[in-house]
Phi, psi and omega in degrees: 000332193279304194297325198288319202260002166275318181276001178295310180321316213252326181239038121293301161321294155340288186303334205285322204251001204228312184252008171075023193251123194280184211181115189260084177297339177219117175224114146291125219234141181269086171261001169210164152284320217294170176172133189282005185222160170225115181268141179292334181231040180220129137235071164262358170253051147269348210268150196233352191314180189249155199261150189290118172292197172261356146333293202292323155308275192315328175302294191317325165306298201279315170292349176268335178273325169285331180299331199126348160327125189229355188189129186240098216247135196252131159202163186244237288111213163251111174324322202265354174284336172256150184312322194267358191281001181285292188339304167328294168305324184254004160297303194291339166238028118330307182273006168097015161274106185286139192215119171288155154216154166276154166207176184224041154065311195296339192248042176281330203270292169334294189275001219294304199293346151324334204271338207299351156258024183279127146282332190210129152223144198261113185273162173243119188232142191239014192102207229264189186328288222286334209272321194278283190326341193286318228271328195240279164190169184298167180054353200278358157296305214254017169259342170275292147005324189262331187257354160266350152303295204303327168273354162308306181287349178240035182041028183263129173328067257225105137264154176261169138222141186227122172249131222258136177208177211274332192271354188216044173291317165273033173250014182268357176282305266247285182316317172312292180298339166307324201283324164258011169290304200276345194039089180218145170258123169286103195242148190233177169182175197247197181271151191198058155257135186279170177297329203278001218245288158222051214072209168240139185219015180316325152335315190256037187279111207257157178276140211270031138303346196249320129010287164288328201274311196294307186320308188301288195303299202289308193323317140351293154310268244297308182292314174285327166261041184276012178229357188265299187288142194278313189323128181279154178293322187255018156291285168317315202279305189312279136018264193327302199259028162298135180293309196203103184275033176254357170246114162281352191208064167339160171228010168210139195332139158247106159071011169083068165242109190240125183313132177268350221290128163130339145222031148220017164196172202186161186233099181267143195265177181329304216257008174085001177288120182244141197231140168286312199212169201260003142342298207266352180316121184059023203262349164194172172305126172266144125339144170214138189297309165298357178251350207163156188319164154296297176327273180336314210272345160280000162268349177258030180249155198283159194264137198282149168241005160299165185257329194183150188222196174233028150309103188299267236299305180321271201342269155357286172320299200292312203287355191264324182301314160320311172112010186301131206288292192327329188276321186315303183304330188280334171285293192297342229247327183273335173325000000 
């Protein structure tokens, strides 16, 4: 699946840079609002909208692998919360679709034999016992602990995200060494979730001396650990000379990076609301997937005026589809 799915990536890219034909090679599908946790910097399960069945999914899945879709990110709310989410995973990766999902870990044990045609699955971990239960709830440490054995033993791909906040900033020695006790990769980011998205958490924002200090060590982990951090080195670099990390979204060139979103990667919402990146949520009227083709509803979306955000994954994303050699590498070297 990894190799089938690198050389599609590269000759998509190819078509993308020589005939200009965009492609939404990674699209994230939104399947619930709902969630068994109240994370200190998420309130997306205030949110009320209505969830896409599973008919309806699955049609978006089959319009998404003809269009060219190479990777499909599962994300919530908690995913695992629908009755329906094995089913999901093994539609999508019928069709040849390599397909991650976030969790939070807790219903993995429950739900494990559903996972199995899961490539990656991604926990959200916030550092050691006292820093993740603060962030998240009591007991939520030995159930992510507990769903990274478990997927470890069932050979399912296992990454983390650690989202750095004023309360668990010393808590990044703690993931590292976990991720290699345990062997797992570990990826951070700071906070960039919009209001609209998942509240406002502007509260846990550290000041961005602590911050940089914070950057710096890992850029550090990073140099020492380069199959232990998920993160590109120049992921990091970006980060340092971000001006003010209370604008999670420039509206001007950063660092020769240029936002891809709306055509080579794209965000579909609860409701079936196509979005270039969820940066942009509720920020216009959308194309919906359910009124119209998919194709059709990513040729109506309006030209964007960010330049670049601090979304790890976007971010991520942008600089490896830009062709920035260090990212290129950092992928293949991570594969």
């Amino acid at each position: 699946m990894k190799l089938k799915t690198a050389i599609a990536g590269c000759r998509a890219l190819l078509n993308y840079y020589v005939l200009r034909r965009p492609v939404p090679l990674s699209l994230v599908l939104v399947t619930n609002t709902t969630c068994n946790y109240r994370c200190s910097y998420c309130k997306i399960w205030e949110r009320t909208d209505p969830e896409l069945t599973t008919a309806q999914i699955e049609g978006i899945i089959d319009q998404a692998a003809q269009l060219g879709t190479i990777r499909l990110g599962l994300t919530g709310g908690e995913p695992l919360l629908r009755d329906d989410i094995g089913h999901i995973i093994s539609h999508a990766s019928s069709r040849g679709l390599y397909v991650s999902l976030n969790t939070n870990g807790s219903l993995v044990a429950e739900r494990l034999q559903e996972l199995k045609d899961l490539d990656l699955i991604t926990l959200s971990f916030d550092g050691d016992e006292t820093a993740h239960d603060h962030s998240k709830k009591k007991g939520a440490y030995g159930h992510v602990m507990q769903a990274i054995a478990l997927a470890k033993l069932h050979n399912i791909e296992v990454s983390t995200t650690t989202t750095l906040t004023r309360d668990n900033l010393g808590a990044v020695d703690f993931v590292i060494d976990k991720a290699r006790e345990l062997g797992f990769k570990a990826a951070f980011q700071l906070l960039h979730h919009p209001p609209a998205a998942a509240g406002d958490a502007s509260f846990l924002l550290p000041p961005d001396g602590q911050y940089r200090e914070c950057i710096r060590k890992l850029q550090a982990y990073k140099q020492q650990y380069p199959r232990t951090v998920l993160n590109s080195k120049r992921y990091f670099d970006i980060l340092l000379e971000w001006p003010d990390y209370a604008e999670a979204v420039l509206n001007q060139h950063l660092c020769n990076v240029t936002c891809k979103a709306g055509e080579l990667y794209c965000h579909i919402d609860v409701n079936g609301d196509v979005y270039q990146c969820h940066q942009l949520l509720k920020t216009f009227t959308p194309p919906n997937v359910l009124k119209m083709p998919l194709a059709k509803a990513l040729s109506a979306l309006p030209q964007h005026r960010c330049a670049i955000c601090l979304a790890g994954d976007y971010l991520e994303y942008n600089l490896l589809f830009s062709l920035h050699p260090s990212v290129v590498m950092n992928v293949i070297k991570n594969f």
